[in-house]
PDB file of N, CA, C and O in Angstrom:
ATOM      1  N   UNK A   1      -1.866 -17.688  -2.247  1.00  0.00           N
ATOM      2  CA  UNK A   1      -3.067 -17.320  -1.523  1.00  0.00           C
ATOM      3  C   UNK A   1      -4.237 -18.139  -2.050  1.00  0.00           C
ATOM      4  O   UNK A   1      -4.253 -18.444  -3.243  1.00  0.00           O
ATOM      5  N   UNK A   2      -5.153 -18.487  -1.286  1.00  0.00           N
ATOM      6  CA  UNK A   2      -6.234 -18.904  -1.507  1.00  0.00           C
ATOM      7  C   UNK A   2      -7.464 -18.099  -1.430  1.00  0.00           C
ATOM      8  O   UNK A   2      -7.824 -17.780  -0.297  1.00  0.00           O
ATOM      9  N   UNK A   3      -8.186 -17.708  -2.449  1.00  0.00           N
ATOM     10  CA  UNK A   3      -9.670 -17.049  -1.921  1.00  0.00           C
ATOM     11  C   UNK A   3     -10.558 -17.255  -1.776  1.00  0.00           C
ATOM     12  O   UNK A   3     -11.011 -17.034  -2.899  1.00  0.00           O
ATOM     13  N   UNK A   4     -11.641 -17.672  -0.997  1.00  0.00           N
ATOM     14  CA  UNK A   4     -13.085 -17.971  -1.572  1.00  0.00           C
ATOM     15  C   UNK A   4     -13.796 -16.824  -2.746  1.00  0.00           C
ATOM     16  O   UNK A   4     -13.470 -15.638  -2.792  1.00  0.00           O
ATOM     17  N   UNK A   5     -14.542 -17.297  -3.406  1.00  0.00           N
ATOM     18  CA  UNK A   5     -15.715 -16.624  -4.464  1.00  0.00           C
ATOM     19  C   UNK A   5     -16.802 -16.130  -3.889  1.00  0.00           C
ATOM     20  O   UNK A   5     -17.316 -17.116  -3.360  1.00  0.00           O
ATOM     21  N   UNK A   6     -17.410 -15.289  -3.688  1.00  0.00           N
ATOM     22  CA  UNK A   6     -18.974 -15.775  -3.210  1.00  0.00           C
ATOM     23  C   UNK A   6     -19.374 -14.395  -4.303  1.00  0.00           C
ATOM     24  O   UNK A   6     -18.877 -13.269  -4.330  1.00  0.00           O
ATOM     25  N   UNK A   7     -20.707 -15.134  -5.340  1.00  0.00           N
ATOM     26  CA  UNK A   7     -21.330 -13.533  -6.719  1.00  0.00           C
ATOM     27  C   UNK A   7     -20.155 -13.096  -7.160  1.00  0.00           C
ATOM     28  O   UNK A   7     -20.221 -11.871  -7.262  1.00  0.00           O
ATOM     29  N   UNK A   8     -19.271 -13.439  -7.423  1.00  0.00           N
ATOM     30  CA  UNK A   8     -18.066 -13.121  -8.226  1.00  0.00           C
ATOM     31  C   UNK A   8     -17.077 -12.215  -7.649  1.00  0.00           C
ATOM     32  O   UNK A   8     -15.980 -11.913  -8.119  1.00  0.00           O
ATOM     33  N   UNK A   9     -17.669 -11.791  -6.466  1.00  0.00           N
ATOM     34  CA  UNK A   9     -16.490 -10.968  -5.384  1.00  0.00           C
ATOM     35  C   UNK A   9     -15.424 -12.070  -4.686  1.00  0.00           C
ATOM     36  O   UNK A   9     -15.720 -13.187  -4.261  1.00  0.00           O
ATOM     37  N   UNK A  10     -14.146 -11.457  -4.692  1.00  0.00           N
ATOM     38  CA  UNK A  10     -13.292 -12.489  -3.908  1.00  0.00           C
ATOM     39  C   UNK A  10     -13.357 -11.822  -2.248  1.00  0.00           C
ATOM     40  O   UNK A  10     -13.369 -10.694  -1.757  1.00  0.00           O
ATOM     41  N   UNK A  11     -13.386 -13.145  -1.776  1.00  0.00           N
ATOM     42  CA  UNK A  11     -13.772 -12.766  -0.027  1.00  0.00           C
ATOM     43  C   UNK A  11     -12.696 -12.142   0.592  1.00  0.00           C
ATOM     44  O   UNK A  11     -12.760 -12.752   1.660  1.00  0.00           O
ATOM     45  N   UNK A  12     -11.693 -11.336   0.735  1.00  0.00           N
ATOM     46  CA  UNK A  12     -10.593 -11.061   1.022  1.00  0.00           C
ATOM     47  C   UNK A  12      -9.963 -11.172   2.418  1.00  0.00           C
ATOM     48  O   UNK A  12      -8.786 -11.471   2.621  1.00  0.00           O
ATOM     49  N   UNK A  13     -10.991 -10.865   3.468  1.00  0.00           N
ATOM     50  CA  UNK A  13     -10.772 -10.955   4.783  1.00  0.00           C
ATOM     51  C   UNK A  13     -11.239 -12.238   5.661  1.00  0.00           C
ATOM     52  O   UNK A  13     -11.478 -12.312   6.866  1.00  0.00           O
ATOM     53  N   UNK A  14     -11.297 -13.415   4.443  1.00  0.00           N
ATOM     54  CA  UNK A  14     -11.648 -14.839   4.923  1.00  0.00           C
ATOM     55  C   UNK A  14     -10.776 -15.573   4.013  1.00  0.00           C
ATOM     56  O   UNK A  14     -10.976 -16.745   3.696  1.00  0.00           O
ATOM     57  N   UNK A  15      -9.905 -14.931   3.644  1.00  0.00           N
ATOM     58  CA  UNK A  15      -8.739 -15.477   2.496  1.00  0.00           C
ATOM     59  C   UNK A  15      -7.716 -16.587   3.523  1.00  0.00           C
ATOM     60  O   UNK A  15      -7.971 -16.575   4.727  1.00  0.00           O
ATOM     61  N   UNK A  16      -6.899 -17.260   3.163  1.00  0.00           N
ATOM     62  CA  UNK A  16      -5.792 -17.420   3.596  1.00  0.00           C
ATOM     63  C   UNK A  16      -4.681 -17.489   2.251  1.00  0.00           C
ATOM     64  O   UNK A  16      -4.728 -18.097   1.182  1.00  0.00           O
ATOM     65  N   UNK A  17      -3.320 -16.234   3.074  1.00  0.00           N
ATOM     66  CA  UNK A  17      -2.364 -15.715   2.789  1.00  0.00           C
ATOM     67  C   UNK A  17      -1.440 -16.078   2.917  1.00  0.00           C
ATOM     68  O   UNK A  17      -1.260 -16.239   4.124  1.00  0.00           O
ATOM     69  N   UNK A  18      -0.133 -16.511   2.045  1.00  0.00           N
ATOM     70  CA  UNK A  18       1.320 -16.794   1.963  1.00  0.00           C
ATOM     71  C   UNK A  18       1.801 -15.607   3.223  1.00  0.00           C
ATOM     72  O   UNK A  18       1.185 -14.546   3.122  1.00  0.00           O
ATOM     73  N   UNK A  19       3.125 -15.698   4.725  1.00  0.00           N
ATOM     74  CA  UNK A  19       3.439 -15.090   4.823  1.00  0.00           C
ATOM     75  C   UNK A  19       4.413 -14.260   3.924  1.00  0.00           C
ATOM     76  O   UNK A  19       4.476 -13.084   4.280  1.00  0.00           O
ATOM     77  N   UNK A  20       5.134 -14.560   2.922  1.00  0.00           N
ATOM     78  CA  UNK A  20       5.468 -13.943   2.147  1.00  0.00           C
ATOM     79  C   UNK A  20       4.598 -12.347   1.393  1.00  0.00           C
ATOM     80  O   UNK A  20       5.116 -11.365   0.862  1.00  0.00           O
ATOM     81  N   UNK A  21       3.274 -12.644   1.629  1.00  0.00           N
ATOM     82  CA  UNK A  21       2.679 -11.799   1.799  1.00  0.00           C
ATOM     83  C   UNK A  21       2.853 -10.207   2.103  1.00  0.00           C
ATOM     84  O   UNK A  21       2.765  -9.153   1.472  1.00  0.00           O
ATOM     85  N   UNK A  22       3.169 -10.657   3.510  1.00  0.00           N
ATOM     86  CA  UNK A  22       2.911  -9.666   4.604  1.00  0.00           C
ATOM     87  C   UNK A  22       3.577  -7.918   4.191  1.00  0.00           C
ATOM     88  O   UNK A  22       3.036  -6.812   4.200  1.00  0.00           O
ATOM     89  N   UNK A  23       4.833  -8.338   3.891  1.00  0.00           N
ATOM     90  CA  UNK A  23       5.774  -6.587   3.125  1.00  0.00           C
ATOM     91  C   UNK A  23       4.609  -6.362   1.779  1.00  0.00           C
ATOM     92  O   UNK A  23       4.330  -5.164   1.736  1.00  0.00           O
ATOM     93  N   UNK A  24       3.880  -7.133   0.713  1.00  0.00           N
ATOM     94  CA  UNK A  24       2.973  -6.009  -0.060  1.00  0.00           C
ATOM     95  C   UNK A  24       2.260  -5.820   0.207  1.00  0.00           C
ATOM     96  O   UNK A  24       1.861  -4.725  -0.191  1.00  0.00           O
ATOM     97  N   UNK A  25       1.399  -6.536   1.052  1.00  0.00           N
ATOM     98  CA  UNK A  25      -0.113  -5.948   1.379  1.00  0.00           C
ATOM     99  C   UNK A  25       0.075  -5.171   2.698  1.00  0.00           C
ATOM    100  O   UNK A  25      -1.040  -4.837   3.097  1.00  0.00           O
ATOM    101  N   UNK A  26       0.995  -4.776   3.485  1.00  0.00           N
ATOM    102  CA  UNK A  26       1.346  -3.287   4.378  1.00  0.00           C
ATOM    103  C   UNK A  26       1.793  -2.266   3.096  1.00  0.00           C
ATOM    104  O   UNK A  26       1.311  -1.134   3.121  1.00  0.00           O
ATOM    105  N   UNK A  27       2.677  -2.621   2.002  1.00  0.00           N
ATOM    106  CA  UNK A  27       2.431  -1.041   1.693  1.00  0.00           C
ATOM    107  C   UNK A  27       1.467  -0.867   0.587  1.00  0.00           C
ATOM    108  O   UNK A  27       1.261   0.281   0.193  1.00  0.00           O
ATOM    109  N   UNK A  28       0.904  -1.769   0.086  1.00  0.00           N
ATOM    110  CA  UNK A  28      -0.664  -1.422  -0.250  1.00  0.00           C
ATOM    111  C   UNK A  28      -1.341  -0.920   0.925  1.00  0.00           C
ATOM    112  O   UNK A  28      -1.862   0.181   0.742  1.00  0.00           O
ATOM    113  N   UNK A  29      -1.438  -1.263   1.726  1.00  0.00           N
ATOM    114  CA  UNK A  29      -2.432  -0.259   3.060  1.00  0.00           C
ATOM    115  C   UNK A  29      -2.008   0.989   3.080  1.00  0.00           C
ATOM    116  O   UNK A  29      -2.627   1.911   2.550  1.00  0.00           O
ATOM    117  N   UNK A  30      -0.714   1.138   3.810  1.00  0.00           N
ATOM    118  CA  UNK A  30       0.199   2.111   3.704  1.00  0.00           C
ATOM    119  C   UNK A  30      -0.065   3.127   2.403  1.00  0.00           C
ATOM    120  O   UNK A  30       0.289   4.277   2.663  1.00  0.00           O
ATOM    121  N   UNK A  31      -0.540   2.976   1.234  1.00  0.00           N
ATOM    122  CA  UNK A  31      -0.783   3.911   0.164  1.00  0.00           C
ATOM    123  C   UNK A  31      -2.122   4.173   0.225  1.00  0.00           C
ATOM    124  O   UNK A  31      -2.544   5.055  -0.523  1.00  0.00           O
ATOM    125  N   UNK A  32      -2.952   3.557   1.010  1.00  0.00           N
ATOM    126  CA  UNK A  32      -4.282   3.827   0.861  1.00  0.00           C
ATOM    127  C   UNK A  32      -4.837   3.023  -0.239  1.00  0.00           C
ATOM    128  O   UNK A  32      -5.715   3.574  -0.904  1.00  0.00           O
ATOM    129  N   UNK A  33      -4.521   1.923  -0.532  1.00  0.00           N
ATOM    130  CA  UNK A  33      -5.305   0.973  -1.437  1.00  0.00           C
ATOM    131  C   UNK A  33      -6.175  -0.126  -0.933  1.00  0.00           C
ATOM    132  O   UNK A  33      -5.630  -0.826  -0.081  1.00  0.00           O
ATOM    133  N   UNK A  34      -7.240  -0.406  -1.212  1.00  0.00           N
ATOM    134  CA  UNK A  34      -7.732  -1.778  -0.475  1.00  0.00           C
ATOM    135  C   UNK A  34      -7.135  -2.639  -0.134  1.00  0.00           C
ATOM    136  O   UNK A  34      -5.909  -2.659  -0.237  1.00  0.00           O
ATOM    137  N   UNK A  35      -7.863  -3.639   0.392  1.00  0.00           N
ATOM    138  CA  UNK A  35      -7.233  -5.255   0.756  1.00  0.00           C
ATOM    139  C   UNK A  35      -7.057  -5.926  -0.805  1.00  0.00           C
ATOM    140  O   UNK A  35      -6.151  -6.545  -1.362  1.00  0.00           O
ATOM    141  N   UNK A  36      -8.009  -5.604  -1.085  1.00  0.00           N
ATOM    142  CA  UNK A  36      -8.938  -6.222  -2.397  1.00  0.00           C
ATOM    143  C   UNK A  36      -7.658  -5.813  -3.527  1.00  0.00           C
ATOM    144  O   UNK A  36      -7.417  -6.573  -4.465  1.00  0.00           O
ATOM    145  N   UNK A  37      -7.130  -4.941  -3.386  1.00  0.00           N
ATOM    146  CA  UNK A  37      -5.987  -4.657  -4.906  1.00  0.00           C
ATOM    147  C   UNK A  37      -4.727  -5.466  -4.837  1.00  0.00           C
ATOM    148  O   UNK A  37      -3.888  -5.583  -5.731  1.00  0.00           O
ATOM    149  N   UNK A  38      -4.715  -6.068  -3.511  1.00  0.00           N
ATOM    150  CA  UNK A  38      -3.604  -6.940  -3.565  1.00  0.00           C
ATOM    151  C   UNK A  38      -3.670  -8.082  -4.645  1.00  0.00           C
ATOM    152  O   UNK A  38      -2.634  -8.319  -5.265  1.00  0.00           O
ATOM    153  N   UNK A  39      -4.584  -8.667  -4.867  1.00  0.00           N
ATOM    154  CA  UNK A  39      -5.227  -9.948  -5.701  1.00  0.00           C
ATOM    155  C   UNK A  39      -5.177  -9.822  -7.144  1.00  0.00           C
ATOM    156  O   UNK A  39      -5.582 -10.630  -7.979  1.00  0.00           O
ATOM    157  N   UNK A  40      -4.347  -8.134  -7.409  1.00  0.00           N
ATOM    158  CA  UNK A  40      -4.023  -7.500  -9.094  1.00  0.00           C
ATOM    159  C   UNK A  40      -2.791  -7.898  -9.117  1.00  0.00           C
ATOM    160  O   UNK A  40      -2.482  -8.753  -9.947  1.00  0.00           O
ATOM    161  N   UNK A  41      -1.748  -7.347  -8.165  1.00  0.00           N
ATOM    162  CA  UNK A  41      -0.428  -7.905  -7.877  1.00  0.00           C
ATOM    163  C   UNK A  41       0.090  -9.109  -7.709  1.00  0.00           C
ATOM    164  O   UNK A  41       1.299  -9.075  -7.939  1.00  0.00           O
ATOM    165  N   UNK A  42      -0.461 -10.628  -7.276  1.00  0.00           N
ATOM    166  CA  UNK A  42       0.130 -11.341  -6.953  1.00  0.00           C
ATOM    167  C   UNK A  42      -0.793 -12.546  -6.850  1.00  0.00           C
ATOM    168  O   UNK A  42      -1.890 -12.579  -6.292  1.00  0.00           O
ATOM    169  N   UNK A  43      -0.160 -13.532  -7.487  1.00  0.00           N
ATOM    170  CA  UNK A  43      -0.857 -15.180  -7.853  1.00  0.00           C
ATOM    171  C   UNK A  43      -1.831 -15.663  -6.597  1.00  0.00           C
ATOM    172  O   UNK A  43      -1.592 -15.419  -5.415  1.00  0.00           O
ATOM    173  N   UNK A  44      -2.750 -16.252  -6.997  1.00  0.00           N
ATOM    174  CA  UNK A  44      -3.899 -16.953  -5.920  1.00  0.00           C
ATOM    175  C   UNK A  44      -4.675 -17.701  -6.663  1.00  0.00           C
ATOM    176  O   UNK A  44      -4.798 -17.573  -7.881  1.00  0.00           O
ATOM    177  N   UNK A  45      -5.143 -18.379  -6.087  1.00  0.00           N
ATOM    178  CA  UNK A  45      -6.249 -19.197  -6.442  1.00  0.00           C
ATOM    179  C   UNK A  45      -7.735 -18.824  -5.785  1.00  0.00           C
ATOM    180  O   UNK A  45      -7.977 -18.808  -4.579  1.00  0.00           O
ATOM    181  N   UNK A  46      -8.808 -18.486  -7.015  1.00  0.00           N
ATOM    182  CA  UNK A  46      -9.501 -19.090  -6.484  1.00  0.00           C
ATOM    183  C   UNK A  46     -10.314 -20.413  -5.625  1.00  0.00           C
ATOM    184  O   UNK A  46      -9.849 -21.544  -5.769  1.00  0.00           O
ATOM    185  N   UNK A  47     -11.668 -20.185  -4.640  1.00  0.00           N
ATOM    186  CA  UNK A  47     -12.117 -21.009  -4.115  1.00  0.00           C
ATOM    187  C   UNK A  47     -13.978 -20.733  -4.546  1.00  0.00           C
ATOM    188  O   UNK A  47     -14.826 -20.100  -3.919  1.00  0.00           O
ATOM    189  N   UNK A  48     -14.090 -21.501  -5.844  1.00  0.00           N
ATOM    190  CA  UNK A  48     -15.601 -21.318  -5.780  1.00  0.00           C
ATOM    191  C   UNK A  48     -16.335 -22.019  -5.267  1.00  0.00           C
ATOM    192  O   UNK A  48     -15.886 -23.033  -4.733  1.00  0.00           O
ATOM    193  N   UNK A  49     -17.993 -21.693  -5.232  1.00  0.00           N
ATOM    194  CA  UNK A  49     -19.047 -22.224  -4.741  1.00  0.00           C
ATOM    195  C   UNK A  49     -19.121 -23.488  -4.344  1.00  0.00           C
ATOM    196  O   UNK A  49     -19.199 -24.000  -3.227  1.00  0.00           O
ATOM    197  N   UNK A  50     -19.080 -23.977  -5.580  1.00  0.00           N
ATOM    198  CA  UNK A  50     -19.730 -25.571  -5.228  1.00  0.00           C
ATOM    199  C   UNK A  50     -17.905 -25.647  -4.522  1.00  0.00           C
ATOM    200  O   UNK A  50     -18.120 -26.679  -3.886  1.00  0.00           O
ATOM    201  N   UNK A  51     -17.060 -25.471  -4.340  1.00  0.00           N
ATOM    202  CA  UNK A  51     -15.737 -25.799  -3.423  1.00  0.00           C
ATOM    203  C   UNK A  51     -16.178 -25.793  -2.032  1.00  0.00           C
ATOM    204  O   UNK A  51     -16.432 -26.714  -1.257  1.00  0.00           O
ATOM    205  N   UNK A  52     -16.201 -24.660  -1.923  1.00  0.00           N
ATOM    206  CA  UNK A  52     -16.346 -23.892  -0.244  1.00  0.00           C
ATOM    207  C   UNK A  52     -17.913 -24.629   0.281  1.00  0.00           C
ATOM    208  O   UNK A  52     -18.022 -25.080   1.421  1.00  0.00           O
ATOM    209  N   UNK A  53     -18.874 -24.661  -0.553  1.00  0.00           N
ATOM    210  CA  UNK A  53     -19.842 -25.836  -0.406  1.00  0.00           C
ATOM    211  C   UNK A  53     -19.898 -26.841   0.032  1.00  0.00           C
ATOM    212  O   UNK A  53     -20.626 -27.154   0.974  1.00  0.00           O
ATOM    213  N   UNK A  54     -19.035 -27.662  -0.643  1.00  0.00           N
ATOM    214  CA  UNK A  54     -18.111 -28.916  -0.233  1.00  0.00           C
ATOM    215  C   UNK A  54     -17.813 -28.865   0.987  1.00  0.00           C
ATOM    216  O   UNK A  54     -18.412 -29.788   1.539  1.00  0.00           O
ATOM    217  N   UNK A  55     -17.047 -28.129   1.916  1.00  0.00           N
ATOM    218  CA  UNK A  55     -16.538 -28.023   2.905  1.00  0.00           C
ATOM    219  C   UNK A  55     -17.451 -28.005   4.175  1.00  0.00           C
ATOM    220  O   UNK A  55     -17.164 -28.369   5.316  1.00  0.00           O
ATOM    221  N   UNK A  56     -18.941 -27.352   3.560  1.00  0.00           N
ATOM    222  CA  UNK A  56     -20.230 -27.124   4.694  1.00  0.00           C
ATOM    223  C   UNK A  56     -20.289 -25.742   4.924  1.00  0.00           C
ATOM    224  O   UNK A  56     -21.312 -25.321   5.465  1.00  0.00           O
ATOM    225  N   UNK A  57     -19.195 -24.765   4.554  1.00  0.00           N
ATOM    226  CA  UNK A  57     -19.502 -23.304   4.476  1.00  0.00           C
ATOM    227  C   UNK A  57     -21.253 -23.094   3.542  1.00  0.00           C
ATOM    228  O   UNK A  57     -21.979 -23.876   2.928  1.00  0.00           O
ATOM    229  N   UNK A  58     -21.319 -21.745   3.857  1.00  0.00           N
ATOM    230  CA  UNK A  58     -22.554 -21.136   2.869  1.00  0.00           C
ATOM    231  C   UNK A  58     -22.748 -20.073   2.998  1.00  0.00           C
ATOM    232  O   UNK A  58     -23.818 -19.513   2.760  1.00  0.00           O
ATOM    233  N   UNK A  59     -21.536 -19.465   3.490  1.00  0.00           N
ATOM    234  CA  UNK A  59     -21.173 -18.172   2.926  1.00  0.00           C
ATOM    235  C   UNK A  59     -22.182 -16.627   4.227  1.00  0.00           C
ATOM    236  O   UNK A  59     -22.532 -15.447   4.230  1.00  0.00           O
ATOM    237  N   UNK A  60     -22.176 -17.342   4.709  1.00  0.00           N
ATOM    238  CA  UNK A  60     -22.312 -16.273   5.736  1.00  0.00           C
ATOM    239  C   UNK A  60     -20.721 -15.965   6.990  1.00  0.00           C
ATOM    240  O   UNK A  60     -20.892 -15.260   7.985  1.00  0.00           O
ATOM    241  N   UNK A  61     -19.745 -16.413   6.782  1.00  0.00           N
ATOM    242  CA  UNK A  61     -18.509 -16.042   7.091  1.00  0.00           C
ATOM    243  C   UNK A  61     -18.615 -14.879   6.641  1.00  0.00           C
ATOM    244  O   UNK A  61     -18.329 -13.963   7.412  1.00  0.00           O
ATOM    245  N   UNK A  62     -18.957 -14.628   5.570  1.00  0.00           N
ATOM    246  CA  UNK A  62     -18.461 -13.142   4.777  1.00  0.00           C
ATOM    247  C   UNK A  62     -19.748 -12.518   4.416  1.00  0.00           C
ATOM    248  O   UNK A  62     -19.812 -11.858   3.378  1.00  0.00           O
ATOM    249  N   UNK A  63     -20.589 -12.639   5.037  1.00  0.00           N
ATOM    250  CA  UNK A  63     -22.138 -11.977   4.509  1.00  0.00           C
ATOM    251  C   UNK A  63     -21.854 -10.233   4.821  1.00  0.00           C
ATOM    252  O   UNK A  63     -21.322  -9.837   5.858  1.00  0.00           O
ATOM    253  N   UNK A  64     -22.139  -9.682   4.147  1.00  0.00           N
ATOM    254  CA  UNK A  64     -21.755  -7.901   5.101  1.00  0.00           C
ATOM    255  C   UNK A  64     -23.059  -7.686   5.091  1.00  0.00           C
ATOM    256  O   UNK A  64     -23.861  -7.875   4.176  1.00  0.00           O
ATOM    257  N   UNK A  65     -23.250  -7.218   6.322  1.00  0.00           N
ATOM    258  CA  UNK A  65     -24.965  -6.030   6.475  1.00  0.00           C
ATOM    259  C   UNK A  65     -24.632  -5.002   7.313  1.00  0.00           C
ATOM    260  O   UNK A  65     -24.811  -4.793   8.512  1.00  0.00           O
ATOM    261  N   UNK A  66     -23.906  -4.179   6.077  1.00  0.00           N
ATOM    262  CA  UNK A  66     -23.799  -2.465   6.389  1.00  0.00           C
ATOM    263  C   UNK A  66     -24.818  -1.647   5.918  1.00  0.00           C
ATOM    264  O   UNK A  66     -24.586  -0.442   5.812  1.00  0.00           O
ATOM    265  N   UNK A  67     -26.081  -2.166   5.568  1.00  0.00           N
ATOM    266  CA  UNK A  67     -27.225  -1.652   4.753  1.00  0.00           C
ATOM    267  C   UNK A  67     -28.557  -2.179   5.909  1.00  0.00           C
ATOM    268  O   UNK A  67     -28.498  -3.296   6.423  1.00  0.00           O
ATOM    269  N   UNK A  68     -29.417  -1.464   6.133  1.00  0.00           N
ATOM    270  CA  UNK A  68     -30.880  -2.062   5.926  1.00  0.00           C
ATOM    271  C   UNK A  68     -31.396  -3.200   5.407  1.00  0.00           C
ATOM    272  O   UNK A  68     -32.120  -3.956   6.055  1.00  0.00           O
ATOM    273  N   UNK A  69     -31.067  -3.378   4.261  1.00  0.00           N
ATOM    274  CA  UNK A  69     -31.440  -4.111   3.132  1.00  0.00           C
ATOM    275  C   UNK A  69     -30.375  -5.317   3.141  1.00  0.00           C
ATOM    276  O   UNK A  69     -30.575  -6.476   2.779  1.00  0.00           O
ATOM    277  N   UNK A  70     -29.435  -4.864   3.544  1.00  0.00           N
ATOM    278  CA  UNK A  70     -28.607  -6.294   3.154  1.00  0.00           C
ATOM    279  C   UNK A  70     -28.759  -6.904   4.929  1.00  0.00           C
ATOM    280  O   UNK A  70     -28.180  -7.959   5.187  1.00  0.00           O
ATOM    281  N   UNK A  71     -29.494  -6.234   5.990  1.00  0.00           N
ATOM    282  CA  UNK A  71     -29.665  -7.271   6.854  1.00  0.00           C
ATOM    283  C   UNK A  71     -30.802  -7.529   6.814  1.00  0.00           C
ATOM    284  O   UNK A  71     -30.994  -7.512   8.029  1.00  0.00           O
ATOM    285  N   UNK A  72     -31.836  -7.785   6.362  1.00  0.00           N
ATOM    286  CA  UNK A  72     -32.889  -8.074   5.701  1.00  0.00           C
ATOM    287  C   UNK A  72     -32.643  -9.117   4.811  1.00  0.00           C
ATOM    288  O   UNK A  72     -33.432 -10.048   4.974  1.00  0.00           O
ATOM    289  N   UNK A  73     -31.848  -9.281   3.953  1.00  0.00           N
ATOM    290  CA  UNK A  73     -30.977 -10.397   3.013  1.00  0.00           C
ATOM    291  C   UNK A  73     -30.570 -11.531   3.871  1.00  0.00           C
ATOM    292  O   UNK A  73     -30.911 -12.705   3.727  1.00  0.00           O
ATOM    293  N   UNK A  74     -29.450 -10.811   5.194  1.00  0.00           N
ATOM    294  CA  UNK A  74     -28.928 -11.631   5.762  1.00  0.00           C
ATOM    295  C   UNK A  74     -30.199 -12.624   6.620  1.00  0.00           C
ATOM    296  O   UNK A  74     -30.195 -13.839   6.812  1.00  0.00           O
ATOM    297  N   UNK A  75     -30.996 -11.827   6.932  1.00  0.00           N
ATOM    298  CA  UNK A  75     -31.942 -12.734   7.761  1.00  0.00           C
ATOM    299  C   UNK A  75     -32.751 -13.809   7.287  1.00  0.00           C
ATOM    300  O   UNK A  75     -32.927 -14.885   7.860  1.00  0.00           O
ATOM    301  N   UNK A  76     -33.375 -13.326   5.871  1.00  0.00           N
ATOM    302  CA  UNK A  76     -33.940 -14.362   5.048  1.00  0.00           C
ATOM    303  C   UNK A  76     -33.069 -15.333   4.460  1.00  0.00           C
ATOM    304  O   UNK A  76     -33.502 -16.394   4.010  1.00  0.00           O
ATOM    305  N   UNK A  77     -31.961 -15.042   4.446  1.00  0.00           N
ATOM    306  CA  UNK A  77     -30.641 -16.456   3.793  1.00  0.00           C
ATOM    307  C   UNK A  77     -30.420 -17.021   5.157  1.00  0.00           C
ATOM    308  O   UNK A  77     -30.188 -18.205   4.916  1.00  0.00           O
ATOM    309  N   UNK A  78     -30.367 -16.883   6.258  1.00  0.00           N
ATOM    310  CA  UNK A  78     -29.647 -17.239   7.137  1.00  0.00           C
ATOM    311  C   UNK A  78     -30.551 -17.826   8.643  1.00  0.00           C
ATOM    312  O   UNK A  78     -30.264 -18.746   9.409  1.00  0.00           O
ATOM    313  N   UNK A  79     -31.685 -16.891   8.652  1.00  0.00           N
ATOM    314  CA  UNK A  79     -32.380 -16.912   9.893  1.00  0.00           C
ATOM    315  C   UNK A  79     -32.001 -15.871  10.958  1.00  0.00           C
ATOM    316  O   UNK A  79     -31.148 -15.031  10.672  1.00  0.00           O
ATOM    317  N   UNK A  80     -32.677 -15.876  12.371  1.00  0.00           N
ATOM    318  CA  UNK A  80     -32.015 -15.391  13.320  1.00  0.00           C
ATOM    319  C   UNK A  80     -30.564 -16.177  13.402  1.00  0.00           C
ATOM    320  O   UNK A  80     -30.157 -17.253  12.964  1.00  0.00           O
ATOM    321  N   UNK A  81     -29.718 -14.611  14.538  1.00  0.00           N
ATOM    322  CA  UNK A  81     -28.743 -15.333  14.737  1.00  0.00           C
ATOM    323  C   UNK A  81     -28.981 -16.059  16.256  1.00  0.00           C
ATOM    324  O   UNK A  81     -30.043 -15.803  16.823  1.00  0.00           O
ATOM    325  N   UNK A  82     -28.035 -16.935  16.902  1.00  0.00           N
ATOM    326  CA  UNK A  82     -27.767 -17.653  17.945  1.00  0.00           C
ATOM    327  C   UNK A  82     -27.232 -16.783  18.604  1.00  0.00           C
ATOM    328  O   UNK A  82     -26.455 -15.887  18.272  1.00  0.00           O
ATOM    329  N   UNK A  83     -27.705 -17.088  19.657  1.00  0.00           N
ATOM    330  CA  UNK A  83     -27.518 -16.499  21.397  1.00  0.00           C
ATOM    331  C   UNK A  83     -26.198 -16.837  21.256  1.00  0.00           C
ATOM    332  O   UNK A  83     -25.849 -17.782  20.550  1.00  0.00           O
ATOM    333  N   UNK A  84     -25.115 -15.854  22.126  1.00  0.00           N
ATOM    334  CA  UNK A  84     -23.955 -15.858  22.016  1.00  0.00           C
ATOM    335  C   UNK A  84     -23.511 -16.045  23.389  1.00  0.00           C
ATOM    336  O   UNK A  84     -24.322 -15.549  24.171  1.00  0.00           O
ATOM    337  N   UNK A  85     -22.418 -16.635  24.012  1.00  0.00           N
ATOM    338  CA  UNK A  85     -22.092 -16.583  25.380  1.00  0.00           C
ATOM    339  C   UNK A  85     -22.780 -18.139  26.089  1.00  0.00           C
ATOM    340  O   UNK A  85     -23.635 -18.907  25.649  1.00  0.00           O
ATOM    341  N   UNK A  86     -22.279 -18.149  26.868  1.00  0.00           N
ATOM    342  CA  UNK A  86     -22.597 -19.742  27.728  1.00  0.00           C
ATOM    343  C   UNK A  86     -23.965 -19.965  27.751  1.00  0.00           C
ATOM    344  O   UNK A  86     -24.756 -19.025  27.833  1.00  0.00           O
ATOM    345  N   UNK A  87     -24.494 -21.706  27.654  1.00  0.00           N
ATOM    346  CA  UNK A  87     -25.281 -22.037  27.720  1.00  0.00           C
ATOM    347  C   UNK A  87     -25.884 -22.322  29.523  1.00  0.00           C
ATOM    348  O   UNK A  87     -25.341 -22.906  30.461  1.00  0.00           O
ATOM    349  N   UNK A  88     -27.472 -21.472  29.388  1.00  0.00           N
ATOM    350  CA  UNK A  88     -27.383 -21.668  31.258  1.00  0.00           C
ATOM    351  C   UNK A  88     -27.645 -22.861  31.487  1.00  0.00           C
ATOM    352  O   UNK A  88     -28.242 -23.554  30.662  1.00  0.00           O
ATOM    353  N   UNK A  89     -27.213 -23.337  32.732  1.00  0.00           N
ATOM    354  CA  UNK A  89     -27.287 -24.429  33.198  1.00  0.00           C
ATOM    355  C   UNK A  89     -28.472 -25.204  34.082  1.00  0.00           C
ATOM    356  O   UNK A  89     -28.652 -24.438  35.029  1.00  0.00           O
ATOM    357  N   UNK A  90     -29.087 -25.984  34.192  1.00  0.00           N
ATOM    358  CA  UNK A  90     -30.365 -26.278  34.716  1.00  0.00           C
ATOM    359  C   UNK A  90     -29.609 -26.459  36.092  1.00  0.00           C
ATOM    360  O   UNK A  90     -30.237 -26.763  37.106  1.00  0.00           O
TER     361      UNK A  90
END
């Protein structure tokens, strides 16, 4: 597995995963454990900053604003977002 880093959290749901995978992290779900406890069980690599940097990411793939405050965060790191859906046509 590969993870990105972003503040020392591993990004889990922007990971890419070995299918070999797939049978532990269903019965980790299946028990009620995070995504996130899979990464105790089984080899990966990190992907830090200046990496995923490299690439032209900056980490708003994985920004969460389940808070007030953290979309307030998101807006000042990021800006508005972009109009979504087709561009109109003259």
């Amino acid at each position: 597995a590969v993870v990105p880093i972003d503040g020392g959290i591993a990004q889990v749901t922007c990971a890419f995963y070995p299918v070999s995978w797939a049978e532990p992290a269903a019965a980790l779900l299946d028990k009620g454990r995070p995504a996130q406890s899979l990464l105790d069980d089984l080899p990966w690599r990190p992907v830090e900053q200046p990496e995923w940097s490299a690439w032209g990411e900056d980490g708003r793939s994985w920004f969460s604003m389940d808070t007030p405050a953290a979309l307030t965060e998101g807006l000042s790191r990021f800006g508005e977002p972009s109009p979504v859906g087709p561009t109109p046509r003259s």
